[in-house]
C-alpha positions in Angstrom: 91.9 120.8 88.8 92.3 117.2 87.1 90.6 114.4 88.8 94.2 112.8 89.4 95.6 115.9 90.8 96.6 115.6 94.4 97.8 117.7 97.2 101.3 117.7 97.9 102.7 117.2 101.2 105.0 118.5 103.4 108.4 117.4 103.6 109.8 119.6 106.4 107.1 118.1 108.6 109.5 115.3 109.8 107.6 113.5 112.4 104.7 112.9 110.4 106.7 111.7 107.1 105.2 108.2 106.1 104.8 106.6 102.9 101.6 106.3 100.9 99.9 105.2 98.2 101.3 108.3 96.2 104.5 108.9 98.3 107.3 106.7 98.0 110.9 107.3 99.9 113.9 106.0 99.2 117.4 106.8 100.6 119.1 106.6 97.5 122.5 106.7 99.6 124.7 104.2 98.1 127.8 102.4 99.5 130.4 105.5 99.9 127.2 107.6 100.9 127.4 110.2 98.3 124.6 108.7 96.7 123.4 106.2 93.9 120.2 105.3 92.5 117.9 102.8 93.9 116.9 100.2 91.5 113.3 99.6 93.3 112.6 103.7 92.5 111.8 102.2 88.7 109.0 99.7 90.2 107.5 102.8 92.0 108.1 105.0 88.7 105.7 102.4 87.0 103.1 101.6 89.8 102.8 105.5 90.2 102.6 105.7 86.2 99.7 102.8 86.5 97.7 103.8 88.7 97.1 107.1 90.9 100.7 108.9 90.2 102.3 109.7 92.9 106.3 111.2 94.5 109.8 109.7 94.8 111.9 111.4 97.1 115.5 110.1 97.0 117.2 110.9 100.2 115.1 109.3 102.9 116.0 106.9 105.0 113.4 104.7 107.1 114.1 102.6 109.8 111.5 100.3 111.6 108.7 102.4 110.1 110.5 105.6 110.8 111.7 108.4 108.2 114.6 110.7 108.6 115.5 112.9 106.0 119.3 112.1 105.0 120.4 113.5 102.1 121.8 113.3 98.9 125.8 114.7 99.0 125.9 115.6 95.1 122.7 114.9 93.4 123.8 116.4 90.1 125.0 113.2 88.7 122.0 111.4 89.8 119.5 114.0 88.2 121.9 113.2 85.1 121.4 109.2 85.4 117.6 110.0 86.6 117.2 111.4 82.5 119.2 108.9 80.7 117.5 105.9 82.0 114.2 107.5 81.6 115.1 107.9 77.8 116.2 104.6 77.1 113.7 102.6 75.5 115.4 99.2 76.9 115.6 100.5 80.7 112.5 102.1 80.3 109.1 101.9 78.0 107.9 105.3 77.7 109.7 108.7 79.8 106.4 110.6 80.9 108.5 113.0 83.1 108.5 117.0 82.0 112.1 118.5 83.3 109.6 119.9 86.0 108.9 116.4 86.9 112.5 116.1 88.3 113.3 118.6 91.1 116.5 119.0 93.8 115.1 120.6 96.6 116.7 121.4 100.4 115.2 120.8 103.4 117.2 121.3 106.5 120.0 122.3 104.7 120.1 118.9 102.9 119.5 118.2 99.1 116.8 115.7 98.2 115.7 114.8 94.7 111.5 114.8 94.3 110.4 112.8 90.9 106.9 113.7 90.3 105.1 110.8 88.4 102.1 111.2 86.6 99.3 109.0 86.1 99.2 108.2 82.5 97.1 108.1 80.3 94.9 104.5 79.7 96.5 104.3 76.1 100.0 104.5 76.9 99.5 101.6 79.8 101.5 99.7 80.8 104.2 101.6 81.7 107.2 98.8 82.6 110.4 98.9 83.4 112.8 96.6 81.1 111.8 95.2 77.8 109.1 92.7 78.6 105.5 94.4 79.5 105.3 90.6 81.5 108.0 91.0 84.1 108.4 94.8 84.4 104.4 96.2 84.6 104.2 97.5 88.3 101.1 99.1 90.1 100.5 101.1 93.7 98.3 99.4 96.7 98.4 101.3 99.6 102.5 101.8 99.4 103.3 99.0 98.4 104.4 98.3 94.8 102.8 95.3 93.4 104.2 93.0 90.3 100.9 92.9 87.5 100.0 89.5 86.8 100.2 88.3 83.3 96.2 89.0 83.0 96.6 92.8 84.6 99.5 93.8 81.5 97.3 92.3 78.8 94.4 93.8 80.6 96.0 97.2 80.4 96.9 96.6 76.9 93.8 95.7 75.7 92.4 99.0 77.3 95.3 100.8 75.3 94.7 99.3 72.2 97.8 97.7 72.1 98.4 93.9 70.6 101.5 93.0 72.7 102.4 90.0 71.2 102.7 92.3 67.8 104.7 94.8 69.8 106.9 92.0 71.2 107.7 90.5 67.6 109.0 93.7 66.3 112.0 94.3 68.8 
């Protein structure tokens, strides 16, 4: 077992669903209810990618510190969005996701979508969302997602090997 390999948890456990520093829910329902991406999931998709890794489970709705599971009507076309933000390089600075990674699964007869995000590696950090490493470089405390400060990204980068103001002049 890796030392950033965790336990999973159990969804169908309702009463005790809370989020963590490696579990993040969102309810991913969207106006007409038949769902629509959240745009905080992509903060959580780079803390978890910073840090510890952790799950996204779309389809969760919470309520004064309370989850109920709620659904996701068609997921399909979200699993389709899910892959074509992931892979582009101006939504997005590096796709780390395996098609295992991205999962529909029921539970009480409704669909959820689980996004398993791994902990990268300390040379690909940061992961951000966006084009600028500076606004877009997220990492977990407790389950919370927290914005890295200027000195945090270039911190990361320098770990990494990475010169960003060399990175930044070429796009």
């Amino acid at each position: 077992m890796s030392p950033h390999h965790y336990p999973t948890f159990a969804l169908d456990d309702i009463a005790n669903l809370q989020e963590s520093a490696q579990v993040e829910f969102k309810l991913a329902g969207g106006r007409d209810g038949n769902g629509k991406l959240p745009e905080g999931m992509w903060e959580s998709y780079s803390a978890f990618a910073n840090t510890l890794g952790g799950e996204i489970i779309l389809g969760v709705k919470e309520q004064q510190g309370e989850f109920t599971i709620e659904g996701i009507v068609n997921p399909m076309p979200m699993l389709s969005e899910i892959w074509a933000i992931l892979n582009d390089p101006k939504k997005i600075s590096h796709n780390i996701l395996a098609p295992t990674d991205v999962q529909i699964i029921e539970i009480m007869s409704k669909k959820l979508i689980r996004i398993h995000v791994p902990s990268v590696d300390i040379k690909l950090r940061p992961i951000y969302v966006g084009t600028d490493p500076y606004s877009g470089t997220y990492f977990r405390v407790g389950d919370a997602d927290m914005h890295a400060s200027r000195e945090q990204v270039e911190q990361m980068s320098i770990k990494a090997g990475i010169n960003l103001k060399l990175k930044q002049s070429k796009q």
